[in-house]
N, C-alpha and C positions, 0 to 999 in steps of 0.2 A: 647492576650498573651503578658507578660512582656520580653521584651529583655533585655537580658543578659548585665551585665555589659559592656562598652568601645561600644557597639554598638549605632550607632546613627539613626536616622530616615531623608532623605534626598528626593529633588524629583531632578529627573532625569535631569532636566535643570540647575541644581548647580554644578551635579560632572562632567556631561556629555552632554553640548549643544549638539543640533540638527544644520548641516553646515544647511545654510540658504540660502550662496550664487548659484546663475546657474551658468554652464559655455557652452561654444559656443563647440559641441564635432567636429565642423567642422575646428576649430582652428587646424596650425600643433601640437603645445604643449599640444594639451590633443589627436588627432584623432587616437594615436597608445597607449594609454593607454587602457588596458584593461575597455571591459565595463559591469559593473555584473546587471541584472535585474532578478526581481523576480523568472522566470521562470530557472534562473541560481541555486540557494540556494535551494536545498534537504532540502525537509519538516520534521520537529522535530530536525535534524540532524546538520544543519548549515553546511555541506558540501556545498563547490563550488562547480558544477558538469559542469561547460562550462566557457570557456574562450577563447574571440573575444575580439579585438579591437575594438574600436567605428568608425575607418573608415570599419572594415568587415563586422559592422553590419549597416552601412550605418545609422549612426547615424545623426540625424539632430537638432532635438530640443532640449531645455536644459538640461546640467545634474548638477550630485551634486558632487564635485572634493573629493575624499577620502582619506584620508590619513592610512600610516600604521595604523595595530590597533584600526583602527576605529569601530565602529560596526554599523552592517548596518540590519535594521529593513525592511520588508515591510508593507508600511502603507495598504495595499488591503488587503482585505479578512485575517485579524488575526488567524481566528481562522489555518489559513495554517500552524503558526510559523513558519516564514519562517525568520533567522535571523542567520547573520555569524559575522565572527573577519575577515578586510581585511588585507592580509599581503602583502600587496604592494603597492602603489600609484596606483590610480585608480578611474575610475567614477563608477556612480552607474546612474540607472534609478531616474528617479523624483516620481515614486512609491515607494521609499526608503527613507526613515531617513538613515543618516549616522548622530552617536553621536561620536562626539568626545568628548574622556575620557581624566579628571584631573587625576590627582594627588594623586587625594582622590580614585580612583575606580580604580580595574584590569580590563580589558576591559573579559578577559575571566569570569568573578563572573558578571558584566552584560549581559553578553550573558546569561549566566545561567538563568538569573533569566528572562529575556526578553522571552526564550524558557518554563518559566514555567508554572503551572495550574494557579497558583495565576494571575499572569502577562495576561494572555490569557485571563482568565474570564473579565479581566478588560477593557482588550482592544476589546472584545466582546460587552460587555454592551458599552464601551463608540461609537464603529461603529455603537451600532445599533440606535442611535442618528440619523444619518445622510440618505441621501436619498442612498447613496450604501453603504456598509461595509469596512469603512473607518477610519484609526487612524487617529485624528486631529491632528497635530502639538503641539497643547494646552495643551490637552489629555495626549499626551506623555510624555511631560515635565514636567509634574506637577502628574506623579505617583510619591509616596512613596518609597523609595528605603530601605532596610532594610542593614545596612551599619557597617559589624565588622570592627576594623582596616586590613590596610591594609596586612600585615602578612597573618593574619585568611583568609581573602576574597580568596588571592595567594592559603592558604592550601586546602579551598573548592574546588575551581576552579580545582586542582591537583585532588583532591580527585574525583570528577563530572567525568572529563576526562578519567579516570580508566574505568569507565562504559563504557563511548563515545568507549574507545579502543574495550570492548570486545563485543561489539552492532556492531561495524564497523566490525571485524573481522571476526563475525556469518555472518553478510552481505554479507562479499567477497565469505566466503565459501558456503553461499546458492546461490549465483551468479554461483560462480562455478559447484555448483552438478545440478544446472537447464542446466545449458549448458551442462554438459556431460549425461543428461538425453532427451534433444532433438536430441543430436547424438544416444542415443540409440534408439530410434525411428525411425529416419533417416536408420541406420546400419540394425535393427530389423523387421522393417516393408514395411517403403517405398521401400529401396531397393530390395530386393526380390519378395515383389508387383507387382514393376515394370519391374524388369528384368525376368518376367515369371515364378519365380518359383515357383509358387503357380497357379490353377485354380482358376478363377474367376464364381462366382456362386451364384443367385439369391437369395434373401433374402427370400422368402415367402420358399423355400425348407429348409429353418436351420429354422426360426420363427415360433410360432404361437402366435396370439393375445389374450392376456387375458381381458375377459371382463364381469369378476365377479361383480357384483354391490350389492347394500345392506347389507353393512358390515360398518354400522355404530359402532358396538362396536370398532373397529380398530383406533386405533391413527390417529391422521392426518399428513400426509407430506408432503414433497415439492422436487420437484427436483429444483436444483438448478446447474450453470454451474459450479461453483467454487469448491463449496461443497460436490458436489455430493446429492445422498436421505437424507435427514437431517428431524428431526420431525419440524414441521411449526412453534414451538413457538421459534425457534433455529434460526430462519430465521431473526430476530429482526423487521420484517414488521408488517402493521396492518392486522391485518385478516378482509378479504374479502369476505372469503367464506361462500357460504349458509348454512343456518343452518339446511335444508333438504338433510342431503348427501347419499339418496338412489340413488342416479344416480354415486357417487363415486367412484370409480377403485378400486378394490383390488390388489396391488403391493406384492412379498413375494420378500425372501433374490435368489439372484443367477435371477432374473428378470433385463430385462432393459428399463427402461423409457425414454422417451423423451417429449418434448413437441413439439406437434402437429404444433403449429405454428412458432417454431422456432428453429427445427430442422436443418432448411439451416443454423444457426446460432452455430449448436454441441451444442446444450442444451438437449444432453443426460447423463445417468449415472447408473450405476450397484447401484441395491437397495443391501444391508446387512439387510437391517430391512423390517418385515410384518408392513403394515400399508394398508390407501387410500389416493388416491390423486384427484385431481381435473380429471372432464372429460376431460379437455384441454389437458390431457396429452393422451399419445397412450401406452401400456406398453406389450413388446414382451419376450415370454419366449425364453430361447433360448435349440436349438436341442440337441441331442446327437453326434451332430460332433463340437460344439462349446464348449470352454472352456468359461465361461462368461465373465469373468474379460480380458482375451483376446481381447473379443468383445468393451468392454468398452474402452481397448487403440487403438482400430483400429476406431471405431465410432468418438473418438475425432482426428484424421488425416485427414491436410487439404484436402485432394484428397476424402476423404469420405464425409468428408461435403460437397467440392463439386456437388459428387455426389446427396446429397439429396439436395440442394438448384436444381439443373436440375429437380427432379421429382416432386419439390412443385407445385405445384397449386394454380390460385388465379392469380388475374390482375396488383397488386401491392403488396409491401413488407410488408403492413398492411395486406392483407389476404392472403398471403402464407399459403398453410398449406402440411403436409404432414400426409393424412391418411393410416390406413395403408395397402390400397391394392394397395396405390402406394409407400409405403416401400418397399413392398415386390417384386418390380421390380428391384429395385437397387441390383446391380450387388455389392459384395465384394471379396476379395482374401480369399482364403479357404486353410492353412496351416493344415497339419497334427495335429490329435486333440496330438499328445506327444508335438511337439512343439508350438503349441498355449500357453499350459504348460509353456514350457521351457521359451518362451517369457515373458509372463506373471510376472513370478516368476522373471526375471531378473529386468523387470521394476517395478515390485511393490517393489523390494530391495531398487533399486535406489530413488522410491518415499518415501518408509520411513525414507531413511536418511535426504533427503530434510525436509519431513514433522518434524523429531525431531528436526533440527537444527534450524526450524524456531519458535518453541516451547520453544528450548534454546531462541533465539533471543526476545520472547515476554515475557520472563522472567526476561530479563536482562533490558529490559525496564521497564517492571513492577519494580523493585527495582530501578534502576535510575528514576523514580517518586519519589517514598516513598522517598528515601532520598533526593531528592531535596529542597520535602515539609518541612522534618526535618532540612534543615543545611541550608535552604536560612531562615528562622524563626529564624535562634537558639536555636531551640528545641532542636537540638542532636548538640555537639560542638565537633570541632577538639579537640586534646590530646593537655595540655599545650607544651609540648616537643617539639611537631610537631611545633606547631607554632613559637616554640621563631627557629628552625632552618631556620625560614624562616625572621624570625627576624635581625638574623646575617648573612644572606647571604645579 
C-alpha cells in the first residue's frame, strides 16, 4: 500500500536507538530507582502494574538506565506485547529494549505501533529465528517504521489513547463487579453455610446419575471450568474424541456435569444445552429440593471443592477421581428450595453484568485493532484541522 503523502519510511534505530549501555543496580545512584521487568508491564496494555526499587528487588546484575519517555519493549516471548512509555528515570531489566526517541518520533505513536499486529507478527517470525523466542537487538532496529510528520503521529497517538481510556475504564469496572460478586458469595453462601443455617445433607439423597448412552445423533460437548457446557467445536481444541460415541453420556438442560477426574479441581457446570459428553465425565440430575443453578454456585465454593478433593480417590493427583457413589457421600448445605431461588437469581444478576461489561471490553478492543491497523498504515487519516491544532500548539 502507497503512503500518503509527507509520510516517510524509517527503521527504528534512526528515530529511536536501543540504550545499549548496563549499569551496576548495586550502585547508590541507580539502587533506589525504580526497576520495571517484564513481569511488571500489563499484556497489550502497556500499564505499569508494580513498582520496587532495584535495591527492594535485590537487584544485582546489570540493567538498562531509562530515561523519561523512553519506551521500553520486552525482548522475551513477543508475542506477550509487553511494551510501556517510562515516565520517570528509571531501570528496566536486560530482558528489555529501552528506545530512546528523537526528535522525529512521539514516543507514544511508537508504543502504538510496537503493541501492534503488524509489529508482533514480525517480532514473532524474527524470535522464531532463534533457540528461545527472543527479539534480537538487530531485528528491532532495523524494522520499518511507518512515519507521518510529527503533528499527525501526536494526533494518532491522542486519537489510540481514546480507546486505551475506555478499555482501562471497562477494566476497572469489571474488577469491581468481580469483587462485589465474590462478597456475594462470601454474604450468600459461605456465611450461612457455616454459621449453621442451613442442614447439611448427603448428596446421593438430592442426585441421581444419569447414564444414558447411545445417543450419537446429539451434538457433542465439553464441560469446561471457565465456560461452563459449551458445544466442543467452541472449545478452539483439537478433537480427540472417539469416533465410536456409543458409550457417550447424555447431558440435558437443568443437569450438572463434572469431570470425574477433576472434580477436586471445581471442573463442574450447570448444562443449558441437550448434547453428549465424554465418559470422563459423571453427570447428576439434580432433585426436587434443589434449585440447579443454585447448585452450580455452591459446587464451585472453595469449601465444596474441598470437600470433593477428600472423597477423590486414586494414589496421586494424576488418578484422582471422583465417581459417583463417592459423590454422593459428600455432604452439602441444603437451603430452602425459595431461597436457593432467591440466591441464585441475586448472583446470576451480578454475573450478567460482569459478563456484559466484559463483552463491552472485547469490543472496544476489537475496534482499537481495526483502527490501529488503519491509521498506523495511513489507510484512514486524521482530519486536516486536527492536525494543523497540533501544529500550532
Amino acid at each position: 500500500m502507497k503512503l500518503p503523502d509527507g509520510w516517510t519510511v524509517k527503521p527504528i534505530f534512526e528515530v529511536a536507538p536501543i540504550v545499549s549501555k548496563l549499569v551496576d543496580p548495586k550502585l547508590d545512584e541507580y539502587s533506589q530507582l525504580t526497576l520495571i521487568a517484564p513481569n511488571h508491564i500489563q499484556q497489550k496494555s502497556g500499564q505499569i502494574i508494580a513498582k520496587e526499587t532495584a535495591a527492594e528487588q535485590s537487584a544485582i546484575s546489570g540493567k538498562y538506565l531509562v530515561s523519561e519517555n523512553d519506551v521500553i519493549y520486552s525482548k522475551i516471548r513477543p508475542y506477550l506485547m509487553k511494551a510501556a512509555i517510562s515516565a520517570e528515570k528509571c531501570l528496566c531489566s536486560a530482558d528489555m529494549y529501552p528506545l530512546h526517541c528523537n526528535s522525529e518520533i512521539e514516543p507514544r505513536y511508537l508504543h502504538s505501533v510496537l503493541l501492534s499486529e503488524r509489529f508482533t507478527y514480525y517480532a514473532n517470525s524474527c524470535s522464531a529465528r532463534t533457540g528461545i523466542p527472543k527479539l534480537n537487538r538487530e531485528d528491532m532496529g532495523e524494522y520499518l517504521l511507518n512515519l507521518p510528520p510529527l503533528p499527525e503521529q501526536k494526533a494518532i497517538a491522542d486519537l489510540l489513547s481514546t480507546g486505551d481510556e475506555a478499555i482501562e475504564k471497562t477494566g476497572r469496572l469489571i474488577q469491581a463487579k468481580e469483587k462485589r460478586f465474590k462478597q456475594l458469595l462470601i454474604d450468600l453462601i459461605y456465611v450461612p453455610a457455616f454459621e449453621g443455617k442451613w442442614k447439611q445433607v448427603r448428596t446421593k439423597s438430592l442426585f441421581k446419575e444419569r447414564k444414558e448412552t447411545n445417543r450419537g445423533d446429539l451434538p457433542l460437548l465439553s464441560i469446561t471450568n471457565g465456560e461452563g457446557v459449551i458445544p466442543r467445536e467452541d472449545t478452539n481444541r483439537k478433537d480427540t474424541s472417539n469416533e465410536d460415541k456409543s458409550k457417550y453420556l447424555r447431558i440435558c438442560p437443568g443437569d450438572i456435569g463434572y469431570n470425574t477426574m477433576r472434580m477436586w479441581q471445581g471442573v463442574s457446570a450447570l448444562s443449558p444445552l441437550e448434547g453428549i459428553v465424554s465418559p470422563a465425565y459423571t453427570i447428576c440430575i439434580p432433585g426436587e429440593k434443589l434449585y440447579p443453578s443454585f447448585v452450580a454456585y455452591l459446587f464451585k465454593m472453595p469449601f465444596m471443592i474441598h470437600r470433593f478433593y477428600r472423597y477423590s480417590q486414586g494414589l496421586t493427583s494424576d488418578t484422582w477421581n471422583l465417581k459417583y457413589p463417592h459423590f454422593g457421600e459428600v455432604k452439602m448445605p441444603l437451603p430452602p428450595l425459595e431461597e436457593q431461588k432467591a440466591i441464585s437469581e441475586t448472583l446470576s444478576t451480578a454475573q450478567h453484568e460482569i459478563d456484559l461489561l466484559k463483552q463491552l471490553a472485547d469490543k472496544y478492543k476489537t475496534q482499537k485493532r481495526g483502527l490501529m491497523q488503519k491509521m498506523l498504515t495511513g489507510e484512514w487519516r486524521v482530519k486536516e484541522e486536527i492536525i494543523r491544532q497540533y501544529s500550532e500548539a
